[in-house]
N, C-alpha and C positions, 0 to 999 in steps of 0.2 A: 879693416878697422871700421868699425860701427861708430856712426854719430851720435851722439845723445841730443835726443827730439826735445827741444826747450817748451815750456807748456805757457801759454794765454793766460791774460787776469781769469777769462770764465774758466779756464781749466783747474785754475791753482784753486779757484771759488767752489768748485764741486768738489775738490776732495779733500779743504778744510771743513766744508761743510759753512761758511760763510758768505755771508753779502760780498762783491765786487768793491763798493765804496770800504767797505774793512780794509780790503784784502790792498787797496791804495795809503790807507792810512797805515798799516801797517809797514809799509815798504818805505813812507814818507818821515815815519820816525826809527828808521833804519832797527824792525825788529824782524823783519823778515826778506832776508836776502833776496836782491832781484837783478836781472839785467837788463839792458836799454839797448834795443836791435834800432840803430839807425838815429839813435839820441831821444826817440820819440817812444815807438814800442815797446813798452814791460812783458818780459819772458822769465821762467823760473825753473829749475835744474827739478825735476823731479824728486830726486835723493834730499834736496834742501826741506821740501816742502813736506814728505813724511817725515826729518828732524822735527821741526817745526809744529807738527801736527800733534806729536807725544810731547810738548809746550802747552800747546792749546787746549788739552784736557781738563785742568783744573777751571778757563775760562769758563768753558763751555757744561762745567756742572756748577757756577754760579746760575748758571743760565736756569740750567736742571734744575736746582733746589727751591723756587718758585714751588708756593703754595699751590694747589690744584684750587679750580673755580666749583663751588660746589652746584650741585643742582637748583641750590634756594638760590643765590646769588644770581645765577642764569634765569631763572624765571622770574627774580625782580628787576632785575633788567631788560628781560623783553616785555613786562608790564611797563615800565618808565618808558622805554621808546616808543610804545605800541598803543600806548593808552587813546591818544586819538582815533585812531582807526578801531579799537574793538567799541570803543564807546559807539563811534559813527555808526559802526557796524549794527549793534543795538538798535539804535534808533528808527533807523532804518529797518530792521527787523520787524520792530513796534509798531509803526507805523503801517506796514505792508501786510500785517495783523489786523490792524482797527481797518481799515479798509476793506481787505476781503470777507471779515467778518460779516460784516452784516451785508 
């Protein structure tokens, strides 16, 4: 007779493909079956967790169908964060100019 190896929060975590904190809250609103080794430690049945996993599909193309960031968007945003430092940069540039110039 073989035992069935009960699996860890980070195990159940890597093969839903989820954060650890989910993978708690999930068990805490009793949607995804778990057991308690010693009252304290959370373990989960393998076979439960693939169930569970053909659930989590539709979640996880919520997640999916997020708009893509375009290229314009990404490069106004490292203009917004960045604006200091390329200005700075300039300046300094400028100035390292008039200097060795003459």
């Amino acid at each position: 007779m073989v035992e069935e190896r009960l699996l860890t929060v980070r195990d159940a975590s890597s093969i839903l493909g989820i954060s650890e904190k989910e993978i708690l809250e999930l068990v805490e609103t009793n949607r995804l079956p778990a057991y308690r080794v010693g009252g304290v430690y959370l373990r989960f049945k393998r076979e439960q967790l693939d169930n569970f996993k053909t659930t989590l599909k539709p979640y996880s193309a919520k997640i999916a169908s997020h708009p893509k960031i375009t290229f314009r968007e990404k490069l106004s945003d490292f203009f917004y964060f960045y604006d200091f430092y390329l200005l700075s940069a300039l300046i300094v540039l400028f100035i390292l100019i008039v200097i060795f110039h003459y």
